[in-house]
C-alpha positions as CSV (number, residue, x, y, z in Angstrom):
1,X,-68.1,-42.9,4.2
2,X,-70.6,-40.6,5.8
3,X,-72.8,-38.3,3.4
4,X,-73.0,-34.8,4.2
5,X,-76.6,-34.3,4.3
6,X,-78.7,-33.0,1.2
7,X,-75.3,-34.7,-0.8
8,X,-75.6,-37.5,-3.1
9,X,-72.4,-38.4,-2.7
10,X,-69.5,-38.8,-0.4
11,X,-67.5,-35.8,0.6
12,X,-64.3,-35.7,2.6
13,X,-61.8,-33.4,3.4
14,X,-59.3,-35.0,5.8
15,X,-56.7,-33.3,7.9
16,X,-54.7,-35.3,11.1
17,X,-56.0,-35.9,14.8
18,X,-55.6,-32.9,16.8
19,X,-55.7,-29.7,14.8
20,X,-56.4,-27.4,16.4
21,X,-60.4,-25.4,16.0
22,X,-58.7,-23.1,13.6
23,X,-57.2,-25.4,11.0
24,X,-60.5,-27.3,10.8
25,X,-62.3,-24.3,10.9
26,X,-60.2,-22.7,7.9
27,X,-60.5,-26.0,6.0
28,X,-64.2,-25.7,6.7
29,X,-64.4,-22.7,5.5
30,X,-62.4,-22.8,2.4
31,X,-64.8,-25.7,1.1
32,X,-68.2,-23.4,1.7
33,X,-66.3,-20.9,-0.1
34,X,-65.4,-23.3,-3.2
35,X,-68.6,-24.4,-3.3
36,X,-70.5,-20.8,-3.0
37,X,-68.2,-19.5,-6.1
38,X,-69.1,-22.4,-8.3
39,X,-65.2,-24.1,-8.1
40,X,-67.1,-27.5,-7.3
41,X,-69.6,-27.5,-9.7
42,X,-67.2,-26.4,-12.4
43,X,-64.4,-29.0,-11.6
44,X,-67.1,-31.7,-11.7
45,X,-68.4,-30.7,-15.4
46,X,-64.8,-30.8,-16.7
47,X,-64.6,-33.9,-15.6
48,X,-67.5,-34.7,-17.1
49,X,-69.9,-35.7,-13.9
50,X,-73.0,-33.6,-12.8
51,X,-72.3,-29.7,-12.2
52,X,-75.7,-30.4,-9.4
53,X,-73.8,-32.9,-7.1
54,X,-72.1,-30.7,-4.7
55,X,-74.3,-30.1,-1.6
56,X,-75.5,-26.5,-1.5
57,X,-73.2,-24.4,0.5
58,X,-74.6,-24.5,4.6
């Protein structure tokens, strides 16, 4: 699985072939903004892994 770069570990958000530049756009953007607002971070310490794994928002 490709790394996104400045990651330490795989990220993926998948949608199907042929959306169209606004879907992936949105999905794009909805992931910067969970990671800027500290969602991420905070769903990976309740689970119990490193809050500093989530790539820094671009």
């Amino acid at each position: 699985m490709p790394r996104r770069p400045g990651s330490r570990r795989p990220v993926a958000v998948g949608t199907t072939v042929g959306r169209r530049p606004g879907t992936v756009a949105f999905l794009r953007d909805t992931v910067e903004e969970l990671k800027a607002n500290g969602s991420v971070a905070e769903s990976l310490r309740r689970s119990g892994q490193e809050a500093g794994l989530p790539a820094p928002p671009a």
